[in-house]
Backbone as ProteinMPNN parsed JSONL, in Angstrom:
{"seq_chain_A": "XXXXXXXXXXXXXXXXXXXXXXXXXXXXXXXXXXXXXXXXXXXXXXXXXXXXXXXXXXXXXXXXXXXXXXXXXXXXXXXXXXXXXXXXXXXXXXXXXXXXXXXXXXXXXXX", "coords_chain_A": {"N_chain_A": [[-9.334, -0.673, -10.574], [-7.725, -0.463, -7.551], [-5.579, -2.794, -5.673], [-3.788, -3.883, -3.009], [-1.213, -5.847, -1.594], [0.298, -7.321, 1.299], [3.164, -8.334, 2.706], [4.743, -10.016, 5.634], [8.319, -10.315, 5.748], [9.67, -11.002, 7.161], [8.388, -12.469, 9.332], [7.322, -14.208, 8.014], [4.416, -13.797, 7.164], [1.381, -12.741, 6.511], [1.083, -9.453, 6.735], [-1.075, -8.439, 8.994], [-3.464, -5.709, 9.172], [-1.967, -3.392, 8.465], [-2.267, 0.127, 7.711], [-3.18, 1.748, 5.13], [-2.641, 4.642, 2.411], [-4.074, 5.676, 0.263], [-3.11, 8.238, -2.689], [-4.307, 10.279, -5.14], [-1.945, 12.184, -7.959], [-2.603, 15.282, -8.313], [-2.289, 17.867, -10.03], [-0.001, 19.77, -8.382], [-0.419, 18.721, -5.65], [-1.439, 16.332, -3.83], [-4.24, 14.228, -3.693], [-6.558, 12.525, -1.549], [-7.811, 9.664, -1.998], [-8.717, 7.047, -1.026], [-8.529, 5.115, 2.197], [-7.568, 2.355, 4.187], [-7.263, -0.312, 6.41], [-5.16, -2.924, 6.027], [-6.115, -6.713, 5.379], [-6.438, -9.909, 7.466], [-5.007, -11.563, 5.819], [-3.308, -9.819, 4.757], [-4.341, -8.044, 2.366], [-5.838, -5.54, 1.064], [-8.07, -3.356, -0.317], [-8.424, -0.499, -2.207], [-9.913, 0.853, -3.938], [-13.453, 1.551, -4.483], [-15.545, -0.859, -6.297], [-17.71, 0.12, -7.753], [-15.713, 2.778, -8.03], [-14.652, 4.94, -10.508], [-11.644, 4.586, -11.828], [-9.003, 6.59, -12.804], [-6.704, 7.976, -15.192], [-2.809, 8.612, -14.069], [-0.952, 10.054, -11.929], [-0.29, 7.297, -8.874], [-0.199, 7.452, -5.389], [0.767, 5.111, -2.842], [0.66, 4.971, 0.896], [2.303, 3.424, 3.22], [1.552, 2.627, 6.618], [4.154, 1.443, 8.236], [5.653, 1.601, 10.119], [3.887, 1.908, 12.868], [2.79, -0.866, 12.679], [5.184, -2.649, 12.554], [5.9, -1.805, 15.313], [3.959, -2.726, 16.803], [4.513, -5.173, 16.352], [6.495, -5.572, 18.35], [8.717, -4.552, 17.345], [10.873, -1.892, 18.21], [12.005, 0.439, 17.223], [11.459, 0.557, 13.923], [13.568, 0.973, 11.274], [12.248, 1.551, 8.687], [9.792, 3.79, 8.944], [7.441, 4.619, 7.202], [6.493, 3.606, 4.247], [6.643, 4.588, 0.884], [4.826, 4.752, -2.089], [4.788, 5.109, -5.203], [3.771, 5.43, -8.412], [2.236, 5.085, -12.057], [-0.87, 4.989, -13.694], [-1.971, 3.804, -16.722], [-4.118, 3.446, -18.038], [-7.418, 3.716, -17.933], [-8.999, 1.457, -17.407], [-7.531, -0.302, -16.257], [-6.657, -2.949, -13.624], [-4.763, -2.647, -11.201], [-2.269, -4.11, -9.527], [-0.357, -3.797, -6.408], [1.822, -5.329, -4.31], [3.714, -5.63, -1.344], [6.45, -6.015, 0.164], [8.099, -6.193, 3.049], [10.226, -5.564, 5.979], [11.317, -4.741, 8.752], [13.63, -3.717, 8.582], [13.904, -3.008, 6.11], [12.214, -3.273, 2.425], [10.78, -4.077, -0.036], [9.07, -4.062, -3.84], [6.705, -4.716, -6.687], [5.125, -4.419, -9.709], [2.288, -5.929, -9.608], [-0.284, -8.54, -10.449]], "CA_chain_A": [[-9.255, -1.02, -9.181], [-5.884, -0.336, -6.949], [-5.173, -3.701, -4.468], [-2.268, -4.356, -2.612], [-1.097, -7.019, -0.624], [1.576, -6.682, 2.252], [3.575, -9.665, 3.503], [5.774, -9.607, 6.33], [8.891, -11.068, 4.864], [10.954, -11.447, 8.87], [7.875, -13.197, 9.982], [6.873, -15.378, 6.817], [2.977, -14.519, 6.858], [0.913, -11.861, 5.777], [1.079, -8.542, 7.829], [-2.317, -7.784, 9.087], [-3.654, -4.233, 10.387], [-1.346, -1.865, 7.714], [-2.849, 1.247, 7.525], [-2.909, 1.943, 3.866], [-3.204, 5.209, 2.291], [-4.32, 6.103, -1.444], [-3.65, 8.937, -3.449], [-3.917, 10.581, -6.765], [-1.597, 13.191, -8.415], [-3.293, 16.57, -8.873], [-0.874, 18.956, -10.176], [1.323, 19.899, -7.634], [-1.151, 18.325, -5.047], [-2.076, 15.117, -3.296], [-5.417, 14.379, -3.31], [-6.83, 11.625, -0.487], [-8.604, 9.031, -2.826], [-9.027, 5.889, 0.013], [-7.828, 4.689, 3.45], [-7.865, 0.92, 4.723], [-6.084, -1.481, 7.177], [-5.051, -4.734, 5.884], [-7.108, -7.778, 6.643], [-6.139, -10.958, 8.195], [-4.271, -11.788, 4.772], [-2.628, -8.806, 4.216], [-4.264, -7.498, 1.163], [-6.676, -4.506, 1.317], [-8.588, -3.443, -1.937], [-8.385, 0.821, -1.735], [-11.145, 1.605, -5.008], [-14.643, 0.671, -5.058], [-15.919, -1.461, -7.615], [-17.891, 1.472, -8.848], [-14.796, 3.919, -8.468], [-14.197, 5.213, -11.792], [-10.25, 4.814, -11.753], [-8.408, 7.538, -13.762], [-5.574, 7.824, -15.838], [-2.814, 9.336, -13.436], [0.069, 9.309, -10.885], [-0.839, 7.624, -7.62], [0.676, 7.039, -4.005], [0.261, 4.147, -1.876], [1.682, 5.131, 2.092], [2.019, 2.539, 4.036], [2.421, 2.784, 8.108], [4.543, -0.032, 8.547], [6.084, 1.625, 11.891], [2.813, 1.105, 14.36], [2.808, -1.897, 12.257], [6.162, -3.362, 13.244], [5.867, -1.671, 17.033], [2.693, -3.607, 17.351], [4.884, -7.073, 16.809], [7.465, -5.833, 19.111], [10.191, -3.874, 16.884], [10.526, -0.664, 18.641], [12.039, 1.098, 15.885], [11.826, -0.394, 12.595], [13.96, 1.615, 10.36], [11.064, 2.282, 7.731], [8.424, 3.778, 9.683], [6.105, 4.658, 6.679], [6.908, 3.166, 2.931], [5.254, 5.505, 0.076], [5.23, 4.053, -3.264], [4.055, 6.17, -6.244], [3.29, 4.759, -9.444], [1.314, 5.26, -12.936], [-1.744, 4.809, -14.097], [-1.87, 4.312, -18.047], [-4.784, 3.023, -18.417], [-8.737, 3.482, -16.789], [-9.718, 0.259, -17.77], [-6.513, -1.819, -16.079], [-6.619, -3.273, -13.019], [-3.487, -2.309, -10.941], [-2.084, -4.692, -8.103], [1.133, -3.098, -5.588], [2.654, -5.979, -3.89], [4.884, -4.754, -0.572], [7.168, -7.219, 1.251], [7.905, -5.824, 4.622], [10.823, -6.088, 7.304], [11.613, -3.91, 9.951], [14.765, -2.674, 8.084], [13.741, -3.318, 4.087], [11.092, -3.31, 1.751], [10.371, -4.16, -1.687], [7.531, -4.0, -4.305], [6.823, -4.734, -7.657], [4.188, -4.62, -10.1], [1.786, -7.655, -9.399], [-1.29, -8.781, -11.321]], "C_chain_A": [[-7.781, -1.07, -8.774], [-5.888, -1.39, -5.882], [-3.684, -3.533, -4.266], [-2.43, -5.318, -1.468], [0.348, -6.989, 0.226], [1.956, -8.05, 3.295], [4.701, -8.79, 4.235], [7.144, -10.446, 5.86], [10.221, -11.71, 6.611], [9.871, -12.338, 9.365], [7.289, -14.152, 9.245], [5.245, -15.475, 7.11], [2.365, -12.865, 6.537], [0.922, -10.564, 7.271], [-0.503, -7.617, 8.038], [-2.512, -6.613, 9.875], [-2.614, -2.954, 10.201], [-2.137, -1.29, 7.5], [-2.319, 1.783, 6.164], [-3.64, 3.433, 3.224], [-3.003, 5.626, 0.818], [-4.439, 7.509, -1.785], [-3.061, 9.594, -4.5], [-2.956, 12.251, -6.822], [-2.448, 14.589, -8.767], [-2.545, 17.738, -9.269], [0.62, 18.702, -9.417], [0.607, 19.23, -6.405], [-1.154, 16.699, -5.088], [-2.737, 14.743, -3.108], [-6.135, 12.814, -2.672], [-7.983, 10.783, -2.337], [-9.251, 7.425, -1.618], [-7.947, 5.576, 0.768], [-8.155, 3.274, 3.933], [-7.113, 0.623, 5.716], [-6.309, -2.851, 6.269], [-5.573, -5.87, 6.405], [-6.0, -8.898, 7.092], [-5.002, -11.676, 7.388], [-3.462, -11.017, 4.03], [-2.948, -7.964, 2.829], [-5.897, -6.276, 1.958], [-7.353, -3.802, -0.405], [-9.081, -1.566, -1.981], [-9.573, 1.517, -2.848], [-11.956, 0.761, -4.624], [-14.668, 0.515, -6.292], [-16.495, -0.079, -8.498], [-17.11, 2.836, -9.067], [-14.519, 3.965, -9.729], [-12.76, 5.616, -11.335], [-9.638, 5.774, -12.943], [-7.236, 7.918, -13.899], [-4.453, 8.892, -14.837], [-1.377, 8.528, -12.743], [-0.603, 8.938, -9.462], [0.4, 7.198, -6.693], [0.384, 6.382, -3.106], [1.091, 4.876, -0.295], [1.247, 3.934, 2.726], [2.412, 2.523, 5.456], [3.134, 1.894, 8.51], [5.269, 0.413, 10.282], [5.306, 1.135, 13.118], [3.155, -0.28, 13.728], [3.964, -2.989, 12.765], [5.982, -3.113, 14.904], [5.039, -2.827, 17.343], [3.343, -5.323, 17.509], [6.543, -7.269, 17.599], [8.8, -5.189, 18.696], [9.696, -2.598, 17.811], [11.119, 0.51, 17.781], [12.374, 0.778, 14.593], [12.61, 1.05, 11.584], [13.261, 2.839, 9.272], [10.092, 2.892, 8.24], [7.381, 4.193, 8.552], [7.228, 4.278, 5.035], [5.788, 3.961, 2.06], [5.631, 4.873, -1.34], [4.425, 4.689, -4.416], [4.482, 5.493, -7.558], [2.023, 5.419, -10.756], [0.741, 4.709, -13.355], [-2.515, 4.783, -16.11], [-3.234, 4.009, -18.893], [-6.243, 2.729, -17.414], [-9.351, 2.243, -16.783], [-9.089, -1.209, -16.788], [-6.684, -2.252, -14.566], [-5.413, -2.844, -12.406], [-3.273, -2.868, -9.355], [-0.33, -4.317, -7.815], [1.762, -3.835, -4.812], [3.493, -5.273, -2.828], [4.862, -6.035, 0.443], [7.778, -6.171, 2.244], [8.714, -6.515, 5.075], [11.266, -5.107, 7.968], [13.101, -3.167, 9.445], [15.153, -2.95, 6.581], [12.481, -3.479, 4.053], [11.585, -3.742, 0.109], [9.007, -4.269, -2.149], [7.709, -4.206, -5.86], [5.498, -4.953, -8.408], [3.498, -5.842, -10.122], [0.478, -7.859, -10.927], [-2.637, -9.304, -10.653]], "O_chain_A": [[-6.859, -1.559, -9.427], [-6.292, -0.86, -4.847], [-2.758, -3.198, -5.006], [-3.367, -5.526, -0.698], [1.39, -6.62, -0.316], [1.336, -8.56, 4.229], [5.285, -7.74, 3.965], [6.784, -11.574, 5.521], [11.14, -12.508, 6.798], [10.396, -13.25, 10.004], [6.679, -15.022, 9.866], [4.664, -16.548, 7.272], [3.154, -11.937, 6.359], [0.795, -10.824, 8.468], [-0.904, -6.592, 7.487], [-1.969, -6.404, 10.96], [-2.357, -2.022, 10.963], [-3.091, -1.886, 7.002], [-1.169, 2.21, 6.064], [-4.852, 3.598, 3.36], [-1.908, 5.864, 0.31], [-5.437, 8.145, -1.445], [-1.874, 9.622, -4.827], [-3.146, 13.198, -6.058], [-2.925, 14.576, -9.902], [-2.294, 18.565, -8.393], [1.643, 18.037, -9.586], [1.61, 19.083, -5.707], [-0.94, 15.984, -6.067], [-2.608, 14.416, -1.929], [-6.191, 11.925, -3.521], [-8.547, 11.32, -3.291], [-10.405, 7.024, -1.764], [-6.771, 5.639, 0.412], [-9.371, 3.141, 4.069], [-6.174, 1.388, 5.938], [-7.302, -3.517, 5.976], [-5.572, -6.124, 7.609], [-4.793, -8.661, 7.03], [-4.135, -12.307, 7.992], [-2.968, -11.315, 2.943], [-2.07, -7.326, 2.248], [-6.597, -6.357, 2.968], [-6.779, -4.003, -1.476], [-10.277, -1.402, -1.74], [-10.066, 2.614, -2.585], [-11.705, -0.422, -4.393], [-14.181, 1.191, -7.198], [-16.004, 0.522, -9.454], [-17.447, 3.744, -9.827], [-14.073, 2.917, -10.197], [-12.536, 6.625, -10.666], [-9.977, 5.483, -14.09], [-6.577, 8.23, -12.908], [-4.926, 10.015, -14.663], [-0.9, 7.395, -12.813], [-1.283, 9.76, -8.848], [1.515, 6.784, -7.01], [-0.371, 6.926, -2.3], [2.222, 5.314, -0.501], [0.094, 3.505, 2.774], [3.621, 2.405, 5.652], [2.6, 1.341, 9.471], [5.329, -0.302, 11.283], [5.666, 0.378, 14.019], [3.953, -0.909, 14.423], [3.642, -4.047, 13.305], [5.931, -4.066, 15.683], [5.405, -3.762, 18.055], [3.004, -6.254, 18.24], [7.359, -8.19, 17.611], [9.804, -5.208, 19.409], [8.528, -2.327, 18.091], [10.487, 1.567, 17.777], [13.543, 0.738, 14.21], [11.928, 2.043, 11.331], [13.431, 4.038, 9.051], [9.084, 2.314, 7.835], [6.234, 4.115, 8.991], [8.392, 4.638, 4.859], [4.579, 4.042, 2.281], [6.793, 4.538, -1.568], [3.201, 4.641, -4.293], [5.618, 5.027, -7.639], [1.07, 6.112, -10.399], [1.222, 3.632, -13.709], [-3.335, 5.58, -16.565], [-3.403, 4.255, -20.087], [-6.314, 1.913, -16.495], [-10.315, 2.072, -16.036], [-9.543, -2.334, -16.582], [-7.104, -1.174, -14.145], [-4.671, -2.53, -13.337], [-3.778, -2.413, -8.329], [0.617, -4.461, -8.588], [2.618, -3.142, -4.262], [4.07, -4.269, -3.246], [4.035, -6.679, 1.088], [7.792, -5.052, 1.731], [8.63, -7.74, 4.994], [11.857, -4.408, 7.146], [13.53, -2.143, 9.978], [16.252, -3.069, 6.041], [11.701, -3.718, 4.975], [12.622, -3.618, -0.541], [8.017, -4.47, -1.446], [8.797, -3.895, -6.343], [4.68, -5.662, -7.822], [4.047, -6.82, -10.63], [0.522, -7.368, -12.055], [-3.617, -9.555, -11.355]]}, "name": "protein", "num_of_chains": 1, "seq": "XXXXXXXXXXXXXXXXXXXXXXXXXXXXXXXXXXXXXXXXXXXXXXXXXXXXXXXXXXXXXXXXXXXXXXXXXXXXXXXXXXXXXXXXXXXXXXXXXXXXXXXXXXXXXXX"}
């Protein structure tokens, strides 16, 4: 299973209503694996339970531009954060963490 959770780190609370987009390495290819918005708490959960997750590179995008417009930045610096990452294991759980401000980001492997 791939979660992530997306705080706003300028407004100290969770950034609800990121448009989150999942996907896997295929060669030279990108292949769409799941799409969400963030709930009310900022986390969004992009595999089903019964997705069979597979060993692999993936890519989180995140729209954080509507995302900031919507609370009033009119151009946040970042307008989309992509975060690509491996998969070493079908069995592991894998949580993506993304702190959020209108002109920075960070992320780090969570649990």
């Amino acid at each position: 299973m791939i979660t992530t959770h997306v705080l706003d780190t300028a407004r100290g609370r969770p950034a609800a209503g990121v448009t989150v987009i999942l996907e896997m390495r295929h060669q030279h290819d990108w292949i769409p694996v799941g799409r969400a918005s963030t709930d009310e708490n900022g986390r969004v959960n992009l595999t089903e339970e019964n997705y069979p997750l597979s060993v692999g590179t993936y890519r989180l995008t995140f729209d954080t531009g509507t995302y900031h417009q919507e609370q009033g930045i009119v151009a946040p610096f970042f307008p989309v954060v992509k975060i690509t990452f491996n998969v070493e294991s079908a069995d592991e759980g894998v949580h993506v963490p993304l702190l959020v401000s209108p002109f920075g980001y960070s992320t780090y492997r969570g649990s």
